[in-house]
C-alpha positions in Angstrom: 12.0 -35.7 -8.2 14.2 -33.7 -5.7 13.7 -30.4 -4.7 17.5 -29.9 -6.8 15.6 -32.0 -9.7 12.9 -29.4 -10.0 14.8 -26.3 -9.9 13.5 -25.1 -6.5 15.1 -22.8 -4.3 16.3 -24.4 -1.2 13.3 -22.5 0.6 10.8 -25.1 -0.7 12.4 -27.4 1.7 11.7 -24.6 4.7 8.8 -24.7 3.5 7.5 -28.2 3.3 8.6 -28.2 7.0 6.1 -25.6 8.0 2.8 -24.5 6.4 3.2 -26.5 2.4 4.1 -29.6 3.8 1.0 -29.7 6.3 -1.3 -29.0 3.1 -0.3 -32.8 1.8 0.1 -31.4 -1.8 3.8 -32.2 -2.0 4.4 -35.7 -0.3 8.3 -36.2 0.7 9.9 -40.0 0.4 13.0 -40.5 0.8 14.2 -36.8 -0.6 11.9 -37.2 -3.2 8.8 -34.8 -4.1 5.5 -36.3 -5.6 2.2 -34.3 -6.1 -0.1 -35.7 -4.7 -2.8 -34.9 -6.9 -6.3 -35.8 -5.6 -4.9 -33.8 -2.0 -4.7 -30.9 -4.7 -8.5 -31.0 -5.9 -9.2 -31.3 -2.7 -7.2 -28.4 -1.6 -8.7 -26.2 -4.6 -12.0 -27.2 -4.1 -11.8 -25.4 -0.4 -10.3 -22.3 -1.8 -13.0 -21.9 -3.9 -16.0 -22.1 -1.4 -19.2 -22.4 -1.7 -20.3 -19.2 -3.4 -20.0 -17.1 -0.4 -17.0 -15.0 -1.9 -13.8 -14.1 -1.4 -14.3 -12.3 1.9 -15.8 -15.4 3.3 -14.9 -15.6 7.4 -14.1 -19.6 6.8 -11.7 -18.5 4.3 -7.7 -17.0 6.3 -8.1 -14.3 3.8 -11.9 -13.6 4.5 -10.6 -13.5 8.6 -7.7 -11.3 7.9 -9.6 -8.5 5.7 -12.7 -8.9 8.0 -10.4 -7.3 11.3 -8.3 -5.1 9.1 -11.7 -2.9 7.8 -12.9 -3.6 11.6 -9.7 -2.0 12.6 -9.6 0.9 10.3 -13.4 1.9 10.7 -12.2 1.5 14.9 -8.9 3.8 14.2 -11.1 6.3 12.5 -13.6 6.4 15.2 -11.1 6.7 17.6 -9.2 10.1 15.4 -13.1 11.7 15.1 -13.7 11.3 18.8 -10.5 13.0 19.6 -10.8 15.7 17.3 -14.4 16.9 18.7 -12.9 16.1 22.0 -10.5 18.2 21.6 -12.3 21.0 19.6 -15.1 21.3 21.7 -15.8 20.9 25.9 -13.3 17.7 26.5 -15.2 15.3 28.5 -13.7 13.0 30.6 -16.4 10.6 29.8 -15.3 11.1 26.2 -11.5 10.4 27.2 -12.3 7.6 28.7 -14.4 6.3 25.6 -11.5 7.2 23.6 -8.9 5.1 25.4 -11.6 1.9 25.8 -11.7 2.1 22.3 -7.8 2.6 22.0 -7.5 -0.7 24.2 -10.0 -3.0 21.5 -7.7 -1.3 18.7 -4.7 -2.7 20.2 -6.3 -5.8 20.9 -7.5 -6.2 17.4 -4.0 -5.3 16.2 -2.7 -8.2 18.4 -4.7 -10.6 17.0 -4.0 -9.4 13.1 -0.6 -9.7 13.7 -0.5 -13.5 15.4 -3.2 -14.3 13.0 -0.8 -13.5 9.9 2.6 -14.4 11.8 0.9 -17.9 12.1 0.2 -18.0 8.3 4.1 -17.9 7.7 
């Protein structure tokens, strides 16, 4: 059937040109959609795993929450050191921790963000 056929909004066809079309769930022929279902089992079959769990690192998902509790735990680090920094004798050596750890923050950040833009 065509996308018009099904009912679908015209993003479907934005989207079979980016991330759903390189799945192979949805096979295009001639303006037509079939499922193609044995690409589907397949396709569920590697969502669920292998037992190891939603936060699984093989798993986008698993990738994306793994740097985004790295990143948090890293941005709290960061506030505590500034705060007894700042509260007690402010060491340079401390400032300079603070700003090396500021820089892998960023860096993580960075690689969140192009990590979920390149899921769109």
């Amino acid at each position: 059937m065509t996308a018009q056929d099904l009912g679908l909004h015209d993003r479907f066809e934005d989207a079979m040109r980016k991330r759903l079309g390189q799945t192979g769930i949805f096979v295009e022929i001639s303006g037509k959609y079939y499922l193609n279902e044995e690409r589907l089992r397949e396709f569920e079959r590697g969502w669920q795993g292998s037992g190891s769990g939603y936060g699984a690192m093989g798993h986008p998902r698993g990738a994306q929450l793994t740097l985004r509790l790295f990143r948090m735990t890293l941005g709290v680090i960061i506030i505590l050191l500034f705060l007894i920094n700042i509260l007690t004798g402010r060491s340079w050596e401390l400032w300079y921790l603070i700003v090396a750890l500021l820089i892998i923050w960023i860096c993580v950040s960075m690689v969140q963000i192009f990590g979920l833009a390149r899921r769109i």
